[in-house]
N, C-alpha and C positions, 0 to 999 in steps of 0.2 A: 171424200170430204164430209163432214158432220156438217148440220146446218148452221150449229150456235153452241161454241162450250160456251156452261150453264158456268157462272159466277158465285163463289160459293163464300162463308165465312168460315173461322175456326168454331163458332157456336154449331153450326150447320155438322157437328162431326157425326151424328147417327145418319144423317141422309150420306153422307159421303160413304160412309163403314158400305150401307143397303147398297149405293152405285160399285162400290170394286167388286159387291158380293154378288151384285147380276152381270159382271164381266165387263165394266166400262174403264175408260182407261182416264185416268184425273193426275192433275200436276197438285203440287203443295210445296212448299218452304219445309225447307231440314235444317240440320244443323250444320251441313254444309252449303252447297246449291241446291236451286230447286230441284223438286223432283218427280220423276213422268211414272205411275206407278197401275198395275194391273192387281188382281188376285191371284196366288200362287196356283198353276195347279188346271190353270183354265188355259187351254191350246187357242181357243179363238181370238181370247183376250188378250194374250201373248203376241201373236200374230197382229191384232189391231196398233197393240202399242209399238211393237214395231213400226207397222206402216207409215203413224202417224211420226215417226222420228227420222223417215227414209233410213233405218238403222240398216248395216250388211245380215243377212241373214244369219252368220256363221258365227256371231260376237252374242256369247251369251247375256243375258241379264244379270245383273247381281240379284241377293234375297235380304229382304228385311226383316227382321226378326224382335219378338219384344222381349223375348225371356232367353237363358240360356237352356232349362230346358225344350224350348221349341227348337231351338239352333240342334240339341241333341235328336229330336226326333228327323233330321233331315241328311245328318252330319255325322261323320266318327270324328267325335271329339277326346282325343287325347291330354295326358297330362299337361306339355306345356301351351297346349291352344287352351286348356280352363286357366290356367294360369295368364295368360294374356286379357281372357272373356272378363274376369274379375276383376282385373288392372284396368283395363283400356275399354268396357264395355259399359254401359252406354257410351259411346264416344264416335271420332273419326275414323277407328279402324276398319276396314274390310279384309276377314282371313279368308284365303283360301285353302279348301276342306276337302277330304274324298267325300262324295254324297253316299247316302244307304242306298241299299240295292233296289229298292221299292220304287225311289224316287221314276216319274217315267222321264222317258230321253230330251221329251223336246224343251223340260224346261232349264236342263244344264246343254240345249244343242251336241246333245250325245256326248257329249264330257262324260268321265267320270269323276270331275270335279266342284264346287262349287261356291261361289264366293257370297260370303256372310256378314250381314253387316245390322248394329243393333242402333239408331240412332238415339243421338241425345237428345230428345225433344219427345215431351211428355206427351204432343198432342199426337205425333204419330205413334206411340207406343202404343196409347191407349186405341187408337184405331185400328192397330193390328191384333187390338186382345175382341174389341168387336170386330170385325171382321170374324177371328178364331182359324187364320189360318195368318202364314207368311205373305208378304209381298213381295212383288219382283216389280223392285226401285231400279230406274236411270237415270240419266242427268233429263232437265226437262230442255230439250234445244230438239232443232233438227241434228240430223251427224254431221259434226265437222263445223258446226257452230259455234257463239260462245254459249255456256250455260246461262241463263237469263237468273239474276238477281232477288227481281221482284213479280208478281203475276204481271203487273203491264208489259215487263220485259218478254215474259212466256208465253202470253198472248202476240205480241209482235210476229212471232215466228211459230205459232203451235193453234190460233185461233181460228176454231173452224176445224182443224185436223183430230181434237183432243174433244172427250164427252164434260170432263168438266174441269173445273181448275178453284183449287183455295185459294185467295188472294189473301196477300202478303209478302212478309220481304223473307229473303235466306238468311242464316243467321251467321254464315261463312264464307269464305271465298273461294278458298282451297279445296280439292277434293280430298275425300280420306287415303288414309295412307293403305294401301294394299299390301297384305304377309300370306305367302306359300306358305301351308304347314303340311304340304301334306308329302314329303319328302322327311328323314332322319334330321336335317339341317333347315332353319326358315331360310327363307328367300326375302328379303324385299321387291316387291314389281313396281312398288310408286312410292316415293314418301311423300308426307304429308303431315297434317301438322304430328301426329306420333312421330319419332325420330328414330332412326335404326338406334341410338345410344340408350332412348328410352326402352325399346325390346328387347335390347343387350343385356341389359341392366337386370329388366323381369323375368330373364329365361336363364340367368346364369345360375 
C-alpha cells in the first residue's frame, strides 16, 4: 500500500507526464472509464499497476497510443487495420495486433499480440506525446469491480493502492469496442459504442 495517492488537476499535466516517466502508476478520466495507467516498457511499473488492481497476472494490459505512427513502431499494421486507425481513431476502438519482435514479453504476458488503443481526449494524447513513449491503460477499479466514473469513485477503491490520480469525471460509460486483426478475417471480442455494421461497412 502507498501512503497517499497525490490529487492531481488536468493543469498539473507536465508533473503527471515526469510521474509515468519515473515508473508511478496514476488513474485519469478517458473517453471512456477511468483509467489506471503505467509507462510502456517499464517491468516494475507494470508489476506495481497490477498489484494495485489485484489484476490475474496472465491478463495483459492494453497500450495507449497518441499517433498512428507510434501504434506502427509497436504493431504490424496492415491495410485494413489503417483503414479502421483513420475511421475509428482517435475514438472507442481497441484493435488487436501482432506486436514487432522487439517488443519484450512481459509487456504483451508473452503474447504475441497486442491490443491498441488511441483515445479521444486531447489531454491524454498530449500526455503520451510528453511522456514520448505509449502507455499501458486499464480500467481504474480493483478486478472484478465496477470501473469508477469519477476520481471520488477511483479513490473509493484504489486510494492508498495508486501513486497518483487526475481528478475528474469519464466522459463514457461503455468500454471501447475491441477488433482481432490479426487473423485474414476481424473478429469482434467486445462491442462497444463502434458497432460490428460500423466495421463492416469500413473494411468492405
Amino acid at each position: 500500500m502507498k501512503l497517499k495517492t497525490e490529487q492531481y488537476e488536468h493543469k498539473d499535466i507536465e508533473v503527471i507526464a515526469n510521474l509515468l516517466k519515473e515508473g508511478k502508476v496514476v488513474a485519469f478520466p478517458t473517453d471512456t472509464v477511468y483509467g489506471l495507467a503505467c509507462i510502456y516498457e517499464n517491468e516494475a511499473a507494470l508489476k506495481a499497476l497490477k498489484e494495485s488492481k489485484i489484476r490475474p497476472e496472465t491478463k495483459p494490459i492494453p497500450t495507449m497510443v497518441s499517433s498512428i505512427r507510434q501504434m506502427e513502431e509497436i504493431a504490424v499494421v496492415h491495410n485494413d487495420v489503417k483503414k479502421l486507425a483513420d475511421e475509428f481513431m482517435p475514438g472507442p476502438l481497441t484493435l488487436i495486433l501482432k506486436k514487432k519482435s522487439h517488443l519484450p514479453d512481459y509487456v504483451t504476458n508473452g503474447l504475441d499480440t497486442i491490443g491498441i488503443r488511441m483515445p479521444d481526449d486531447d489531454f491524454i494524447l498530449h500526455l503520451i506525446d510528453l511522456v514520448e513513449k505509449p502507455l499501458l491503460v486499464t480500467s481504474a477499479n480493483i478486478s472484478g469491480e465496477q470501473p469508477g466514473e469519477t476520481g471520488e469513485e477511483v479513490l473509493q477503491q484504489l486510494d492508498g493502492r495508486i501513486d497518483a490520480i487526475v481528478m475528474g469525471k469519464a466522459k463514457g460509460t461503455a468500454s471501447s469496442t475491441i477488433v482481432d486483426m490479426t487473423k485474414d478475417t476481424y473478429k469482434i471480442l467486445r462491442e462497444g459504442p463502434i458497432t460490428e455494421k460500423m466495421i463492416k461497412e469500413e473494411l468492405r
